[in-house]
C-alpha positions as a Markdown table, in Angstrom:
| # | Residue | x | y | z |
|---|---|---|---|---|
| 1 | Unk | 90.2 | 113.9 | 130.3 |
| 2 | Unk | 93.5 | 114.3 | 131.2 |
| 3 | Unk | 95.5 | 110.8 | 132.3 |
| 4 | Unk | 98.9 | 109.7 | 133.3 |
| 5 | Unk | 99.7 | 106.9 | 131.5 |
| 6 | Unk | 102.7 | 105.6 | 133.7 |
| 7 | Unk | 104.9 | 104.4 | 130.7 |
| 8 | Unk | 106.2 | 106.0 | 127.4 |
| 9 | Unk | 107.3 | 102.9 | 126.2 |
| 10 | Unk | 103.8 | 101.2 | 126.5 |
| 11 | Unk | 101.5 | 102.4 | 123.2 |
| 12 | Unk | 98.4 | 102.5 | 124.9 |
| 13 | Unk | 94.9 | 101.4 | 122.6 |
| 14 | Unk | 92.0 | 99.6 | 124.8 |
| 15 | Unk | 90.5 | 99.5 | 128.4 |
| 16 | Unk | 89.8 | 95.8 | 129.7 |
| 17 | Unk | 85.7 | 95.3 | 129.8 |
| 18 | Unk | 85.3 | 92.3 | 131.7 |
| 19 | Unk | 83.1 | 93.2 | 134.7 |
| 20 | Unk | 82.7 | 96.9 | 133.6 |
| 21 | Unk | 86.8 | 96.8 | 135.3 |
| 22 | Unk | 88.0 | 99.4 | 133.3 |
| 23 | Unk | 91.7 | 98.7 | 133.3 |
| 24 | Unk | 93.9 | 100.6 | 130.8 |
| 25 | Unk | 96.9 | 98.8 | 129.1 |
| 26 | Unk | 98.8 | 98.8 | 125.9 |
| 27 | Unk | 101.5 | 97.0 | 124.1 |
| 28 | Unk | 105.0 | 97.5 | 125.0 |
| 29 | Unk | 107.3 | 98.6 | 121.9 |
| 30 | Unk | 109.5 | 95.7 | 122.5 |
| 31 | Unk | 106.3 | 93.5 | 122.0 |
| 32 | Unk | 105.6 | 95.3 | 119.2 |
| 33 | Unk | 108.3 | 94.1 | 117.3 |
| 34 | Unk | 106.7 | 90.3 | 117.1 |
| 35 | Unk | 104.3 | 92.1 | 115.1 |
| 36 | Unk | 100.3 | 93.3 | 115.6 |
| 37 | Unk | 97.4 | 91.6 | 113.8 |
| 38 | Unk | 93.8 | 93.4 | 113.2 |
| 39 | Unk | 90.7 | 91.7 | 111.6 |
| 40 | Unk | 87.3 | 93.5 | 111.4 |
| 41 | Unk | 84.9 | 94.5 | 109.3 |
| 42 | Unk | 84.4 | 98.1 | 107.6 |
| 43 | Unk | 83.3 | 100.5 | 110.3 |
| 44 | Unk | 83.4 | 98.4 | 113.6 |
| 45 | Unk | 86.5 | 100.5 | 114.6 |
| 46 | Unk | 89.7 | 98.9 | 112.9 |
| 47 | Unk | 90.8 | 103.1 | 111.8 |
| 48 | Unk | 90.2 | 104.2 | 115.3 |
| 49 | Unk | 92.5 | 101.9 | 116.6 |
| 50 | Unk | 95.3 | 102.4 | 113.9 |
| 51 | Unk | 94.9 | 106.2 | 114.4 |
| 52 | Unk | 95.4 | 105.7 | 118.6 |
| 53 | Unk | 98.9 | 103.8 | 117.7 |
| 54 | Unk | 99.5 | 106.1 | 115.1 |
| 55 | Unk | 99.4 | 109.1 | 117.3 |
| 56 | Unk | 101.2 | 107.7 | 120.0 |
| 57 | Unk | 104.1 | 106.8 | 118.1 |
| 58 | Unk | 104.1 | 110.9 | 116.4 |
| 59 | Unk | 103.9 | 112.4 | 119.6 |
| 60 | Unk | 106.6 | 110.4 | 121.2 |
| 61 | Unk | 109.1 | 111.2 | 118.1 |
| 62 | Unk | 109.3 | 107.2 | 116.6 |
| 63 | Unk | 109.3 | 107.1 | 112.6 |
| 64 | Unk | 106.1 | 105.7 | 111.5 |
| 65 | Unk | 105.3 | 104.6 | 108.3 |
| 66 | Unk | 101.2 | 104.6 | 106.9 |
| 67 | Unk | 100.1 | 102.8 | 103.9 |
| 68 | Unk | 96.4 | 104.0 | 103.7 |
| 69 | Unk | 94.4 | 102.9 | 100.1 |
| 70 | Unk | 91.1 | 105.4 | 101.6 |
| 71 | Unk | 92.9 | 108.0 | 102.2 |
| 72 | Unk | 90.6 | 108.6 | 105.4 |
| 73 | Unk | 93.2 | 107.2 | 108.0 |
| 74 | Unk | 96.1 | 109.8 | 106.5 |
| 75 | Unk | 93.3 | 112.8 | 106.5 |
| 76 | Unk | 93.0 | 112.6 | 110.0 |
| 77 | Unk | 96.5 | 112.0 | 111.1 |
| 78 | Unk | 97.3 | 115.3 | 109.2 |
| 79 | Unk | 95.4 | 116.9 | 111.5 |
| 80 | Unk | 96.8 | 115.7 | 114.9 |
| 81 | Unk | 100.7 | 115.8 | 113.8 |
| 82 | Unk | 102.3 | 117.9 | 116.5 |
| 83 | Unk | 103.9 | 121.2 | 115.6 |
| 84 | Unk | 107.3 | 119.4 | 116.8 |
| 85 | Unk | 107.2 | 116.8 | 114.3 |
| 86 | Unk | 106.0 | 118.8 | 111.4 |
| 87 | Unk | 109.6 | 119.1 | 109.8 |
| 88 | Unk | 109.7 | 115.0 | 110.1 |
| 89 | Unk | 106.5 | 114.8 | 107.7 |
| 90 | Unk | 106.8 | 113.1 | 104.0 |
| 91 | Unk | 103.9 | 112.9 | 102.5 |
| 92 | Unk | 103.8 | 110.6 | 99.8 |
| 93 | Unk | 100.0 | 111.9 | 98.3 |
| 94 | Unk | 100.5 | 109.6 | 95.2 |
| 95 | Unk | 96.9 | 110.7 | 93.2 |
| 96 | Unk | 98.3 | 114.5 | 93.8 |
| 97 | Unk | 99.5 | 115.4 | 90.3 |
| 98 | Unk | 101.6 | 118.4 | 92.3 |
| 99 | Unk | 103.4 | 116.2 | 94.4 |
| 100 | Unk | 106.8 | 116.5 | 94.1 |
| 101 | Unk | 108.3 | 113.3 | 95.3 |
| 102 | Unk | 109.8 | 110.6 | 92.9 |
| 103 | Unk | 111.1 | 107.1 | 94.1 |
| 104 | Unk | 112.5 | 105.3 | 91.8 |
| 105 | Unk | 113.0 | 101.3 | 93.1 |
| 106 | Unk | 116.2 | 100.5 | 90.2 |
| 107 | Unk | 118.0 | 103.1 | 92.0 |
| 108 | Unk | 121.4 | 102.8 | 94.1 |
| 109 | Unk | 120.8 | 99.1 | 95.2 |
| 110 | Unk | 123.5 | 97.5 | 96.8 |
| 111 | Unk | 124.8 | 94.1 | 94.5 |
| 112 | Unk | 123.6 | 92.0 | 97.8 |
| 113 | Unk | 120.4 | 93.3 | 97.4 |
| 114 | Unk | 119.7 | 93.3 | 94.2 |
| 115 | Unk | 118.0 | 89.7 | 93.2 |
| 116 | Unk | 116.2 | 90.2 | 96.1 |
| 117 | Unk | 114.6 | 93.6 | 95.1 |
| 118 | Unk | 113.9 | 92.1 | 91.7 |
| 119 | Unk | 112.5 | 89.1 | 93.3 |
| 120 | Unk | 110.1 | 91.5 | 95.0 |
| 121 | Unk | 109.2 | 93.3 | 91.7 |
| 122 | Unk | 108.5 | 90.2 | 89.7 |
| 123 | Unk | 106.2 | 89.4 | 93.0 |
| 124 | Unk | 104.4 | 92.7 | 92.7 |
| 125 | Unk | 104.1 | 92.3 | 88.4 |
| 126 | Unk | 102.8 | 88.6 | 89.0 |
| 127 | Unk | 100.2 | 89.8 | 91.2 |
| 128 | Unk | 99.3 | 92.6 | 89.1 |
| 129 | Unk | 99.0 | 90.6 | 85.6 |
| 130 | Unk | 98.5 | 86.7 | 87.2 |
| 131 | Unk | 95.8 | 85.7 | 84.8 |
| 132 | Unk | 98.8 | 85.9 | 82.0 |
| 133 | Unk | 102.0 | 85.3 | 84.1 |
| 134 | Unk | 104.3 | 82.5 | 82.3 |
| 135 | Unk | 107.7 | 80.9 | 83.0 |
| 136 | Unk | 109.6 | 82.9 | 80.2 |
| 137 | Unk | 107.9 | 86.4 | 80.6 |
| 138 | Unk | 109.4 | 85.9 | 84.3 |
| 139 | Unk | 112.4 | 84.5 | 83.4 |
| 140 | Unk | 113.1 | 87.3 | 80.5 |
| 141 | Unk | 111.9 | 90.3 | 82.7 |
| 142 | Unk | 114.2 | 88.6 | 85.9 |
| 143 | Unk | 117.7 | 89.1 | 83.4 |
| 144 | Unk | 116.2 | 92.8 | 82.5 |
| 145 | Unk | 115.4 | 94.0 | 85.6 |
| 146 | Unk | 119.4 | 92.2 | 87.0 |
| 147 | Unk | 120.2 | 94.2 | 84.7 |
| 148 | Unk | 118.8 | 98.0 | 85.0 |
| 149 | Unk | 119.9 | 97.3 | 88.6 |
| 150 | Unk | 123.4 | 97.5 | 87.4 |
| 151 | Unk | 123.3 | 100.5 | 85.9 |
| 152 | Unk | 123.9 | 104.2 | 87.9 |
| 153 | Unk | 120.0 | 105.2 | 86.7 |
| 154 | Unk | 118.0 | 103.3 | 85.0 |
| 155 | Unk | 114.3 | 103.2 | 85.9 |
| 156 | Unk | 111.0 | 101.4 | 84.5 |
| 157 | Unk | 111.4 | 102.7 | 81.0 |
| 158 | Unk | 114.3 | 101.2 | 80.5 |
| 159 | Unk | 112.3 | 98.0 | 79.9 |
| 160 | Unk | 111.6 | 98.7 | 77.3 |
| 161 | Unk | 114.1 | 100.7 | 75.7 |
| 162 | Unk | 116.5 | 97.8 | 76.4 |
| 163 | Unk | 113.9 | 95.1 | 74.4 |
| 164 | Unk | 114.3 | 97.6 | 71.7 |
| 165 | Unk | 117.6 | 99.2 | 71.2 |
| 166 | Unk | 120.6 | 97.2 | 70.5 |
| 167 | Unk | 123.1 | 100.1 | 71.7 |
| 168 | Unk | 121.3 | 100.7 | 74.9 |
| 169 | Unk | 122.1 | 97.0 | 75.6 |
| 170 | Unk | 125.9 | 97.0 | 74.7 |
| 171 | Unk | 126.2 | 100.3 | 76.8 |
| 172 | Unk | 124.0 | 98.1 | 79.6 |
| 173 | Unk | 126.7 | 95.1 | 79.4 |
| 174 | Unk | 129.7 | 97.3 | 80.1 |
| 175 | Unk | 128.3 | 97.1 | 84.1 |
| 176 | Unk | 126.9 | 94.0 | 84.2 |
| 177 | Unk | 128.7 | 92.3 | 87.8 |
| 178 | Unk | 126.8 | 89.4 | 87.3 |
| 179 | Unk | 128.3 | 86.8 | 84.9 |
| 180 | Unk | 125.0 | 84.7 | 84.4 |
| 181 | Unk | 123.3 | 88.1 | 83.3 |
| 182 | Unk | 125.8 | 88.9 | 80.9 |
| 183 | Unk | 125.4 | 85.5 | 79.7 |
| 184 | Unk | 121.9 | 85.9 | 79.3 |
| 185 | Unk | 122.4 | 89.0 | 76.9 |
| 186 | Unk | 125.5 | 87.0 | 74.7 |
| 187 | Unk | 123.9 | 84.1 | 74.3 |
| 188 | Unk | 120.1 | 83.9 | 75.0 |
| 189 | Unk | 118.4 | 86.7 | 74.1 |
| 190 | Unk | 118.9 | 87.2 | 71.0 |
| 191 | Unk | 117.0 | 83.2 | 70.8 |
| 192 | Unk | 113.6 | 85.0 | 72.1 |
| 193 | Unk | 111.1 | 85.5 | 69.2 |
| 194 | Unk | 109.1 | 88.9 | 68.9 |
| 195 | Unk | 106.2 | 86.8 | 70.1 |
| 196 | Unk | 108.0 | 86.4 | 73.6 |
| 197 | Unk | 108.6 | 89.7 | 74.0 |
| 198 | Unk | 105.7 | 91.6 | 72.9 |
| 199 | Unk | 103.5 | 90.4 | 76.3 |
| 200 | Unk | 106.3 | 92.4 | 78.3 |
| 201 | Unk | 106.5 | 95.4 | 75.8 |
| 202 | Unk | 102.5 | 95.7 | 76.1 |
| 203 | Unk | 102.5 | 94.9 | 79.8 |
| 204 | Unk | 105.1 | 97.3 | 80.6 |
| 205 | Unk | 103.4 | 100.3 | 78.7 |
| 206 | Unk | 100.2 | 100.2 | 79.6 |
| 207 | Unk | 101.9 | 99.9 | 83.6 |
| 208 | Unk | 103.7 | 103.2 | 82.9 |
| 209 | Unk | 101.4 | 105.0 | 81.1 |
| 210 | Unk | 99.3 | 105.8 | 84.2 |
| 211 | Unk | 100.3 | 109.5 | 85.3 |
| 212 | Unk | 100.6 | 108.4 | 88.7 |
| 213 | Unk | 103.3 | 105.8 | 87.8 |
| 214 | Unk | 104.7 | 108.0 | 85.8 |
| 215 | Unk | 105.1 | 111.0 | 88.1 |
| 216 | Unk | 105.9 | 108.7 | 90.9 |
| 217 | Unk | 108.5 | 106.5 | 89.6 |
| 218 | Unk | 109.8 | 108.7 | 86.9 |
| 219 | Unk | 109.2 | 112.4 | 86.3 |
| 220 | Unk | 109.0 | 114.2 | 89.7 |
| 221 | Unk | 112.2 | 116.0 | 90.5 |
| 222 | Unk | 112.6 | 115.4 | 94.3 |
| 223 | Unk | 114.1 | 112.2 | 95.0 |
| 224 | Unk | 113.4 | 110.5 | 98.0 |
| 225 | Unk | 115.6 | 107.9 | 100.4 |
| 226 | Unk | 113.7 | 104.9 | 101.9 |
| 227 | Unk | 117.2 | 104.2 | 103.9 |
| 228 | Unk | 117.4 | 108.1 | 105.5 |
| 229 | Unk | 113.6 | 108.2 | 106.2 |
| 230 | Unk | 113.7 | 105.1 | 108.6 |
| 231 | Unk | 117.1 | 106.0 | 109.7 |
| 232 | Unk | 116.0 | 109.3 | 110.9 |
| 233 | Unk | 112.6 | 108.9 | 112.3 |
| 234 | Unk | 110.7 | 110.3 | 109.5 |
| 235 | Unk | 106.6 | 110.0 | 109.2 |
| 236 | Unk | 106.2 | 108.5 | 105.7 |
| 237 | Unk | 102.3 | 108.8 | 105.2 |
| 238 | Unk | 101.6 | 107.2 | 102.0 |
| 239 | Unk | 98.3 | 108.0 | 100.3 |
| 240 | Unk | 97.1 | 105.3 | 97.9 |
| 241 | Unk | 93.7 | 106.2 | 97.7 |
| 242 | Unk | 92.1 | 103.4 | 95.2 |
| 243 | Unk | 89.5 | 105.6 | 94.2 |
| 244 | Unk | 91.7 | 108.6 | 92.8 |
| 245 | Unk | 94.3 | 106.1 | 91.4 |
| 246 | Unk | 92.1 | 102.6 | 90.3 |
| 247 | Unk | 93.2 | 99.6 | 92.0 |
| 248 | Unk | 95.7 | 98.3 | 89.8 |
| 249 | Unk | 97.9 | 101.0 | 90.6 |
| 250 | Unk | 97.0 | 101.4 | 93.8 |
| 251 | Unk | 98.1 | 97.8 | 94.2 |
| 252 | Unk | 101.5 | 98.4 | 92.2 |
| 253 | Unk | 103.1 | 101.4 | 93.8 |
| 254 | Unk | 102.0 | 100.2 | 97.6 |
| 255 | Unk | 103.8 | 96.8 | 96.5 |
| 256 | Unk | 106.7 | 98.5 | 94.9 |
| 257 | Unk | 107.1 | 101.1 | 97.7 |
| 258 | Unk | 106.5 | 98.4 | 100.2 |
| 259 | Unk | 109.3 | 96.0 | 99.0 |
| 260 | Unk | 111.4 | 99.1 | 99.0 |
| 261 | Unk | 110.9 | 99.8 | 102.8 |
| 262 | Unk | 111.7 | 96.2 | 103.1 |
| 263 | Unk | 115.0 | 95.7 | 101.4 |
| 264 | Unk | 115.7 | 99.4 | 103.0 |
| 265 | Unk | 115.2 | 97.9 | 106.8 |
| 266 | Unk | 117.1 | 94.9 | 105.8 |
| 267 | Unk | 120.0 | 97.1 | 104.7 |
| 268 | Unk | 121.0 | 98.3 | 108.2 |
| 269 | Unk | 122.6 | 95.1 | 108.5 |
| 270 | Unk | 125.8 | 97.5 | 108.2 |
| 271 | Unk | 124.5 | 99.4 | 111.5 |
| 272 | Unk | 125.0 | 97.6 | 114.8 |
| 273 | Unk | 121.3 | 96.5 | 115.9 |
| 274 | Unk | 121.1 | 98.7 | 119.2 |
| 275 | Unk | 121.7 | 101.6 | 116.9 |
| 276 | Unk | 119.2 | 100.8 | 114.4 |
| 277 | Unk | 115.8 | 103.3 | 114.9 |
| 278 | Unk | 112.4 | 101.4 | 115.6 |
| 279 | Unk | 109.7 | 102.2 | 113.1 |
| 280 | Unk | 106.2 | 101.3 | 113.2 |
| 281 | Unk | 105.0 | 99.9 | 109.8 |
| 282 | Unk | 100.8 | 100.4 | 109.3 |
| 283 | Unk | 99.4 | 98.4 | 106.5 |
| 284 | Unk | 95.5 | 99.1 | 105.8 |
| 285 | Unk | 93.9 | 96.3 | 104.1 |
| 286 | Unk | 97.5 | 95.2 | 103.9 |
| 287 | Unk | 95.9 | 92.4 | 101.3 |
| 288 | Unk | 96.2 | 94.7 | 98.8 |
| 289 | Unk | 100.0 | 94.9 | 98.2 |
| 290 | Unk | 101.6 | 92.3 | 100.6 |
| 291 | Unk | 103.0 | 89.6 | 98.0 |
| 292 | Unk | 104.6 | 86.2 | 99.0 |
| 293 | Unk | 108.5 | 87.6 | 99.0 |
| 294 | Unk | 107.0 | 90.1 | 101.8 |
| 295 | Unk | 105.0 | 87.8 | 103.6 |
| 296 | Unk | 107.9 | 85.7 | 104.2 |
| 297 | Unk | 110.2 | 88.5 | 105.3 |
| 298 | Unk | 107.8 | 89.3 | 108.6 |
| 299 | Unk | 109.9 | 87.0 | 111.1 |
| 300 | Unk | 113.3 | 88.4 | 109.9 |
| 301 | Unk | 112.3 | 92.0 | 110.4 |
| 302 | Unk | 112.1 | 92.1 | 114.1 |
| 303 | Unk | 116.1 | 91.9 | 114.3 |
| 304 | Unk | 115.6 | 94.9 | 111.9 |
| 305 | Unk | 113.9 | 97.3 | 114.5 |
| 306 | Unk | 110.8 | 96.7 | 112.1 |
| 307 | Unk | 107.2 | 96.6 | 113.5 |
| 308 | Unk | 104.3 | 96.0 | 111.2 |
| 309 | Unk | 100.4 | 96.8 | 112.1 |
| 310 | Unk | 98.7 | 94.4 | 109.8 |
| 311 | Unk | 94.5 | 95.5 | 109.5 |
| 312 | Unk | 92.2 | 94.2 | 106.6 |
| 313 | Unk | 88.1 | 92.5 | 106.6 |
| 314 | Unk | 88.1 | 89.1 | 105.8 |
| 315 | Unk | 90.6 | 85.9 | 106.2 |
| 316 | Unk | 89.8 | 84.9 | 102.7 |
| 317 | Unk | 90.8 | 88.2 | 101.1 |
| 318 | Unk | 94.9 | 86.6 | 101.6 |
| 319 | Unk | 95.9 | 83.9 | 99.3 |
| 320 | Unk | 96.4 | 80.9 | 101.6 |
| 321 | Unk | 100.0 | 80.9 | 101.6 |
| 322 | Unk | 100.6 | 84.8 | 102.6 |
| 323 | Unk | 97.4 | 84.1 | 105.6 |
| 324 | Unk | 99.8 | 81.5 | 106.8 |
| 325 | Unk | 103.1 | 83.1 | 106.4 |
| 326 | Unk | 100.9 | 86.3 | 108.5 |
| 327 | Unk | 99.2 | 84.8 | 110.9 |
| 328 | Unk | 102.5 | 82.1 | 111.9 |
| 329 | Unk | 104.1 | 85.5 | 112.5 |
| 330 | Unk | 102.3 | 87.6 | 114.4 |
| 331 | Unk | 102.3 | 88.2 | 118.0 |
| 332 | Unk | 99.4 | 90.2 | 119.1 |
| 333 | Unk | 96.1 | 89.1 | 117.4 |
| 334 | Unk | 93.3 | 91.4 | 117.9 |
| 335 | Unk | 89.4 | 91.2 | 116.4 |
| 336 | Unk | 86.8 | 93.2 | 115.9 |
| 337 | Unk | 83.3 | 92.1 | 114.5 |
| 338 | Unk | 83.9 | 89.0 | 112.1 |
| 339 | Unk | 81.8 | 87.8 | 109.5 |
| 340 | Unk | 80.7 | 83.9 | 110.1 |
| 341 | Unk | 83.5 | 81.5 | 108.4 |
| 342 | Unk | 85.7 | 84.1 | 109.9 |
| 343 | Unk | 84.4 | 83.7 | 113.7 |
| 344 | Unk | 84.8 | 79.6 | 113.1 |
| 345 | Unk | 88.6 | 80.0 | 112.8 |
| 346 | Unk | 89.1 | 82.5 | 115.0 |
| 347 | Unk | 87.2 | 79.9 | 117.8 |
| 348 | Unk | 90.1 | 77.8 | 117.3 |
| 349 | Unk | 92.4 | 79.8 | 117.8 |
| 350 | Unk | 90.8 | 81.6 | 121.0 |
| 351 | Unk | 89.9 | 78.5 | 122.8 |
| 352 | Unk | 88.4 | 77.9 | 125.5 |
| 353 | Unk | 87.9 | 81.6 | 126.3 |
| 354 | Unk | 85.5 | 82.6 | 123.3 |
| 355 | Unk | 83.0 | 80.8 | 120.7 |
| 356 | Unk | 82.5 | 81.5 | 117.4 |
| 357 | Unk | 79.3 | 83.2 | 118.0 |
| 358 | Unk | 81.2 | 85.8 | 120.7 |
| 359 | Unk | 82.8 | 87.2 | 117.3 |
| 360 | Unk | 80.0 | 87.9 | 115.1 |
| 361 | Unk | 78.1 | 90.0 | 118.2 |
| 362 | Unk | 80.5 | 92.5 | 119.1 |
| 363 | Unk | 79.1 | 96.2 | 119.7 |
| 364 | Unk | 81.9 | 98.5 | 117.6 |
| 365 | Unk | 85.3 | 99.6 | 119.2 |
| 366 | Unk | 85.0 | 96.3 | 120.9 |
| 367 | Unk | 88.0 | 93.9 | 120.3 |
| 368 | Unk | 88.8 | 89.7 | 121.4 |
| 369 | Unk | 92.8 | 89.9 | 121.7 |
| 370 | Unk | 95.4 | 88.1 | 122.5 |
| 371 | Unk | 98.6 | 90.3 | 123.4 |
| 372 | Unk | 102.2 | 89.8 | 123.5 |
| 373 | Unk | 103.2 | 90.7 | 127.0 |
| 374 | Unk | 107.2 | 90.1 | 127.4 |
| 375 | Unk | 107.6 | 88.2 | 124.2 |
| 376 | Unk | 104.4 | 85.8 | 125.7 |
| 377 | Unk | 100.9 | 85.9 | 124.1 |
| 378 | Unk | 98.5 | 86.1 | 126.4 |
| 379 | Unk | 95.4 | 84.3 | 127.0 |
| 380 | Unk | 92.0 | 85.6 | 125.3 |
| 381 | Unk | 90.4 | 88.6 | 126.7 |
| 382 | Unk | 87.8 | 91.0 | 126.3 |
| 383 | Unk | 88.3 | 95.0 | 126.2 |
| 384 | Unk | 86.9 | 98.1 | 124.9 |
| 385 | Unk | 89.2 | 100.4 | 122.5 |
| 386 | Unk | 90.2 | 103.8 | 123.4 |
| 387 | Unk | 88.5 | 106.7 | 120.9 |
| 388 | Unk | 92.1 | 108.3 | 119.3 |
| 389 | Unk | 91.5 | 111.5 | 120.3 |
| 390 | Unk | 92.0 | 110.4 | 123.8 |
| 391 | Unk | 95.8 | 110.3 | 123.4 |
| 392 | Unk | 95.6 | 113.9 | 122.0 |
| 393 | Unk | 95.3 | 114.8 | 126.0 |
| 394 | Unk | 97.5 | 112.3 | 127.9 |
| 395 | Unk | 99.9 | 113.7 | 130.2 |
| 396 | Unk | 103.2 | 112.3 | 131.4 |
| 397 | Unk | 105.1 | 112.3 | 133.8 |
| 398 | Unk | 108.4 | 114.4 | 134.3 |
């Protein structure tokens, strides 16, 4: 089983098929930046494939981050992480009530950065509670959150405590930078009704009542960086298993933690960009906690040294603006076994070189791509996916 694959910067993942030819190629990291695309449905081979990149990227020392909501993906890369790289792993094993890890997404925020981040947690709120999102509950919770993010540690109670306590808000206004937030707190809010701010009171507590949250975000003693992690290669595996934790909150902390990573990548402005370090960003069933303010970051994070690995089931599981903010920014498009309405667009996109009925009569680990070679997509081919455990027995040259 053993191979040389000629080129450590090539993340290898399929062998062509046309004509039983057999040729082995990959994705250079450079390509990789322009970002990777992965449609299927469950168990045609979408994990296999995320594992083989996966593994590649831990062996050859690049940070990696894995947002998996299963928890299958993260169960097996445990297995295969290299004695080398063991001192890189964070495991974020959120449903784990002895995890010790606490990230808290108020905290140490540059002022540049801050309506941005709470721009990103009003996203990830509006998603969670849509069916009774409103103009003023955004606009109130916008000035609270500006707010909190002024202060040297305030975190997701504070919402409420600041509703509620008149002194916690004149201590609040002595760091308020912003002069259209302090305005907010002299002259508007004391204008809201009790029937305005009751939706955010109840919303709020019944977010952070859940133990995860509340270990998570809150409780749990060992604070973690986002900044030092990508900085310094680390493996972030990030266990969101929807089962253990229900969806909603499932949902929350992946889009919390996820804007974090964000704003975290986009902060290395203040490193020059040949000295940022890559990192390879997997998103399983990335529908579940990709919001609008993230979809529209993905062509801005290639500068960034940001690659994302994008894998969920079905088109129509994105809203229609987020599909077209993913799929206007991605540079390798790979597909498994579609479902019907999802083999007619695909056709479109793949013509001439495959139908609509090519993509619903796939055999698993079979993939239709079209790669980014050199910063150029290719045209449509055919190939065959490696099995993961493949890469556990490449060799390399000296």
């Amino acid at each position: 089983m053993n191979r040389y694959y000629k080129n450590k910067k090539v993340s290898y993942f399929a062998k062509t098929n046309f004509r039983e030819e057999g040729k082995l190629f990959g994705i250079y990291q450079q390509d990789r930046l322009l970002h990777t695309y992965i449609l299927g449905k469950t168990g045609v081979g979408k994990t296999n494939l995320l594992t083989t990149l996966i593994l590649q990227d831990i062996i050859h020392g690049r940070g990696v981050c894995v947002f998996d909501v299963h928890g299958d993906l993260i169960t097996t890369i445990l297995k295969y992480i290299p004695l080398h790289r063991t001192k890189d792993l964070l495991y974020l094993d959120i449903p784990n009530p002895n995890m010790e890890y606490r990230y808290n997404p108020l905290k140490k925020v540059t002022y540049e950065k801050r309506s941005l981040v709470a721009s990103g947690i009003l996203d990830t709120f509006k998603k969670l509670w849509k069916g009774a999102w409103g103009v003023k509950l955004e606009h109130i919770l916008r000035y609270i959150l500006l707010t909190l993010l002024d202060q040297e540690s305030a975190n997701f109670t504070d919402i409420p405590r600041i509703i509620h306590s008149q002194s916690y808000r004149t201590s609040c206004m002595k760091n308020i930078v912003n002069e259209d937030v302090r305005n907010f707190w002299e002259n508007e809010f004391e204008k809201y009704t009790k029937n305005d701010l009751v939706p955010i009171l109840n919303k709020i507590g019944a977010f952070l009542v859940h133990p995860a949250i509340k270990r998570f975000l809150i409780q749990n003693r060992k604070e973690i960086s986002i900044r030092y992690a990508i900085d310094n290669r680390k493996i972030i595996l990030v266990n969101l298993n929807k089962g253990n934790l229900g969806l909603d909150t499932s949902h929350i902390i992946g889009s919390l933690l996820l804007n974090s990573i964000m704003n975290a990548s986009f902060s290395r402005i203040d490193t020059p960009e040949h000295q940022r370090k890559p990192i390879a960003l997997f998103l399983d069933e990335f529908q579940n906690y990709t919001t609008e303010s993230i979809a529209s970051m993905l062509s801005e994070l290639r500068k960034f040294k940001v690659s994302l690995v994008l894998a969920h089931q079905y088109l129509h599981q994105l809203d229609v603006t987020i599909r077209n903010a993913v799929l206007g920014n991605v540079g390798t498009l790979i597909s498994f076994r579609v479902g019907h309405d999802d083999a007619r667009y695909l056709q479109q996109v793949f013509t001439p070189e495959f139908l609509a009925s090519d993509f619903t009569n796939m055999e698993n680990f079979d993939i239709y791509l079209k790669l980014m070679i050199n910063g150029k997509p290719s045209k449509g081919f055919s190939a065959t996916c490696l099995h993961y455990k493949s890469v556990l027995y490449l060799e390399y040259p000296p």
